[in-house]
N, C-alpha and C positions, 0 to 999 in steps of 0.2 A: 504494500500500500504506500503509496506518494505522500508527499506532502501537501498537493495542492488542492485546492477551499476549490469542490465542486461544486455546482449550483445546489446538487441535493444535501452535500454536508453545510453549507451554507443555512438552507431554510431550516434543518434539524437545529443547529446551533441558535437561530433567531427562537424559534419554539421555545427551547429552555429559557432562554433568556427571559421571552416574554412573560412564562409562566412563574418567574422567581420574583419580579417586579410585581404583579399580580398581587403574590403571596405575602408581599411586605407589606403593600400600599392596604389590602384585607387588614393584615393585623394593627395596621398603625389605627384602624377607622375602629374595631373592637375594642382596643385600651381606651380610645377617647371616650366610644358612649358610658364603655360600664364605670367611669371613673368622674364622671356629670351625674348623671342622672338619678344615682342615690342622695346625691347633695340635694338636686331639685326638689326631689318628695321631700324630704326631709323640714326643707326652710316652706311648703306649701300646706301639706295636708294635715290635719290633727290624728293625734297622739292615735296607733290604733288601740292600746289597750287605756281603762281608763286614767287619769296622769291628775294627783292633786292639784297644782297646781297650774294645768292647764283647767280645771274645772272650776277653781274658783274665781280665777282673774274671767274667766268668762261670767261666772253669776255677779259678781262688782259687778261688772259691766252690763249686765241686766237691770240690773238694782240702779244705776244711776240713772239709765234710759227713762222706766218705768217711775214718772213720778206723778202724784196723786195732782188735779190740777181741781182748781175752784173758779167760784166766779170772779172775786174780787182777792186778794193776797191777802191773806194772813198776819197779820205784823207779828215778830219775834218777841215783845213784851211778855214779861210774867209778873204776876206778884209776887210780893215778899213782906214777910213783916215789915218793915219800912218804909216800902215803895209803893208807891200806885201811877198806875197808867191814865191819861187823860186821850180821850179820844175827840180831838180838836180841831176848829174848823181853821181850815188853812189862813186863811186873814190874818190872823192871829201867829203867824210864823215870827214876824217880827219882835213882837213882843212877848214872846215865849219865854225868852229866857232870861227877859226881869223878873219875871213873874215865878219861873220855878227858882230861881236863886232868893228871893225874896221870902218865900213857901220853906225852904231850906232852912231860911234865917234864923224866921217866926216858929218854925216848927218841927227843930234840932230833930233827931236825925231823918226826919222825913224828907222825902223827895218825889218829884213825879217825872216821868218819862211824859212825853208826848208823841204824840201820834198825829201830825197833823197831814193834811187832806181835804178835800170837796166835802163837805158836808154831807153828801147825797152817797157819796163815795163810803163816808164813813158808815152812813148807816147801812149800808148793805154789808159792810163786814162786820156789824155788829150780828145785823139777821143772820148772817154765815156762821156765827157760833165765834169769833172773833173774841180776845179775850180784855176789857177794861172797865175800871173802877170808877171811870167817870165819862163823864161824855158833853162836849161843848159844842151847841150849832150855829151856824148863823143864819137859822131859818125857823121859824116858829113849825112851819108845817110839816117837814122830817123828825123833830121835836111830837109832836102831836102825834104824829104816825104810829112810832118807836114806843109813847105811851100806852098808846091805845091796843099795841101789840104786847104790853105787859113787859115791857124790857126796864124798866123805869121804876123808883122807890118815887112814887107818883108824888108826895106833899117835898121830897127834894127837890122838884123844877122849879128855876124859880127865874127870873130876867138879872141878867149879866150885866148888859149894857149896850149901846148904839153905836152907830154907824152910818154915816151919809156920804154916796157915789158923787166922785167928782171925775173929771178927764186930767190924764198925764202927757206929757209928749216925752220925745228926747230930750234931752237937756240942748242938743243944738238945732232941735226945733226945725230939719230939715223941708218941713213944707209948710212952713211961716204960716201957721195955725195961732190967731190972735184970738180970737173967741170961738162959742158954740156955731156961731154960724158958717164958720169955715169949715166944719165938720162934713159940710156938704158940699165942699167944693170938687171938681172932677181930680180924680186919679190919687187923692189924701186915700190913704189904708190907716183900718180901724182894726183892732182888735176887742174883744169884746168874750163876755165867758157865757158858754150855753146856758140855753135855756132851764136848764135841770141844775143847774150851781146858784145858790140862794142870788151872785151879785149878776146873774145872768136875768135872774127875776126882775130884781131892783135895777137893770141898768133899761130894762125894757120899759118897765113905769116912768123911768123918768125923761125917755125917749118921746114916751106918749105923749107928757105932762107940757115939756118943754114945746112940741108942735100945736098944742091946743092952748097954750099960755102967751107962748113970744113970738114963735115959728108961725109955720106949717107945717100942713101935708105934704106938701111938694118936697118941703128942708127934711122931712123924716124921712121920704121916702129916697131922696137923695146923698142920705145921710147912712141906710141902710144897707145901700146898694154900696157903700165905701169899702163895708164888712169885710174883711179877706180873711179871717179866722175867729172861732169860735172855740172855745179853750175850756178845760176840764174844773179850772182853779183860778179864783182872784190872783194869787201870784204869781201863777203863767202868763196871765193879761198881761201884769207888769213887767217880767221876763222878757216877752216879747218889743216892748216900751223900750228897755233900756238898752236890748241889742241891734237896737234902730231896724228892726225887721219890721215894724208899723209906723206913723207919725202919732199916730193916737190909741189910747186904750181908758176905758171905764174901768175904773177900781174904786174901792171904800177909799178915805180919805187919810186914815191910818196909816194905807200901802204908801202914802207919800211923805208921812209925818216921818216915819221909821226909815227911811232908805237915809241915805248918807248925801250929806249935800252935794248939791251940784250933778246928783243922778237921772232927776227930772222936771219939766218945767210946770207947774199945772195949772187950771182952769175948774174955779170954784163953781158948785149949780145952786141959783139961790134957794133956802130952803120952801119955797112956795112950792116950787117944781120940785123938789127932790124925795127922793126916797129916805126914808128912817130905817133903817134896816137893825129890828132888834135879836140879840143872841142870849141866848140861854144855856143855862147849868145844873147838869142833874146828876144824880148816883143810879147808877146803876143795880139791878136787883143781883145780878151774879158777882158782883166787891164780894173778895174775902176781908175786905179790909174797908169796910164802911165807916169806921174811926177815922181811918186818917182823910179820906174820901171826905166828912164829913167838915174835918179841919182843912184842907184844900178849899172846899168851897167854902167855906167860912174866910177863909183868908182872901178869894175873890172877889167877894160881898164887901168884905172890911175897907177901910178907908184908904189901906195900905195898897191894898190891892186894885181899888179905884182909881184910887193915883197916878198909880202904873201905867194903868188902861190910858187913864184921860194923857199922862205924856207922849203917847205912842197915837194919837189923835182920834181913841175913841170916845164915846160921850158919856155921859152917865145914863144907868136904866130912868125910862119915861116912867 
């Protein structure tokens, strides 16, 4: 046999060839899947047998999805021997905390948390099973409701003190708002609080009052159509006010005594036209602590507590 590469030991020797390239290129593609694809189950599918701690981080995790929901929130208040909760009409933010450091003073070591809110607001988390030892509105008719549903130590209601709606602007007065009757001029934005929040009541009376007294119809109806929000809270109205997102808003006249000078410019309603808006004070029949409840409002009532009110620009009870 020769040495020379005939065409037939030629294609025998490509065959081998072909078949050992083959052979590699097979085993190089086996190491790669079976050396992946454990990893990938592994970081995908849960545990097959059952695994504590894949079981519990899953029930957390149920548990925090699943929460009980209501109509209105719950506030986090409890009682305590010392403590008592007031459930307060928003207005009344300002002056809040003369009034509990005052209550403090008078009434070592008592204290009250507050809860303040829409009035309308408030009482719906009272009906919700809501927990407080006293309760402050600024509406006689939620007040009356609340009694009449038996929520109330009935001879504890008694009148707080008053309240009369005036108009705020910004303090730089961006749509040169000189009186009530600019209220009506084209493209001025009003803020104003619904219909169901006690100053959303009293801002409509005195809307009415003002067109049948100095105005018109024309000035209300032009006055109304300014409206561009209708707010949950007297001190959303104001919110609104002083982050210059309206030129004007209706609030009680307190929201402007209490703010910090130079926050708003305002526009008095004479009392012929205006609303009285009175607020009232009661104990509630679920108080664990009708004592101190008792002394609270006692200290509202008192001159002390009068005081307070009247510095923060409300009026005294009619």
């Amino acid at each position: 046999m020769n040495g020379r590469l005939t065409p037939k030991r030629f294609a025998l020797i490509s065959m081998i060839f072909a078949l050992i390239l083959a052979a590699a290129l097979f085993a190089g593609c086996t190491q790669s899947t079976t050396s992946t694809t454990p990893a990938t189950t592994a970081a995908t599918a849960a545990p097959a047998t059952p695994d504590t701690t894949y079981v519990a981080t899953t029930a957390a995790t149920a548990a925090q999805t699943t929460v009980a929901k209501t109509a209105t929130p719950v506030p986090t208040y409890t009682s305590s021997e010392t403590n008592i909760v007031s459930f307060t009409a928003a207005s009344l933010s300002g002056v809040s905390p003369a009034l509990g450091a005052g209550f403090n003073s008078a009434y070592p070591p008592h204290k009250v948390a507050f809860n303040l809110d829409g009035t309308q607001a408030l009482k719906t988390q009272v009906e919700n099973g809501a927990y407080s030892d006293v309760f402050i509105s600024a509406s006689n008719s939620y007040t009356n409701t609340l009694k009449s549903e038996g929520y109330f130590v009935n001879d504890s209601v008694k009148t707080l003190c008053t309240n009369y709606v005036i108009v705020i602007l910004p303090a730089s007065n961006p749509a040169n708002i000189q009186s009530l009757s600019d209220l009506a001029k084209p493209n001025v934005k009003i803020a104003m609080a619904a219909n169901t929040v006690p100053v959303g009541t009293a801002t409509a009376a005195v809307i009415n009052n003002l067109a049948n007294s100095t105005y018109s119809q024309a000035w209300k109806n032009a006055t109304m159509a300014n409206v561009v929000t209708y707010e949950t809270s007297e001190p959303a109205v104001a919110t609104k006010v002083s982050l210059g997102e309206v030129d004007a808003g209706f609030v009680y006249q307190s929201t402007s005594t209490a703010a910090a000078a130079g926050t708003y410019k305002s526009i008095t309603i004479a009392q012929k036209d205006n609303y009285l808006q009175t607020y009232t004070i009661g104990i509630l029949q679920e108080s664990k602590n009708k004592a101190i409840a008792t002394d609270f409002e006692n200290y509202m009532l008192s001159s002390a507590g009068q005081q307070i009110l009247k510095q923060y620009g409300f009026t005294p009870a009619a």
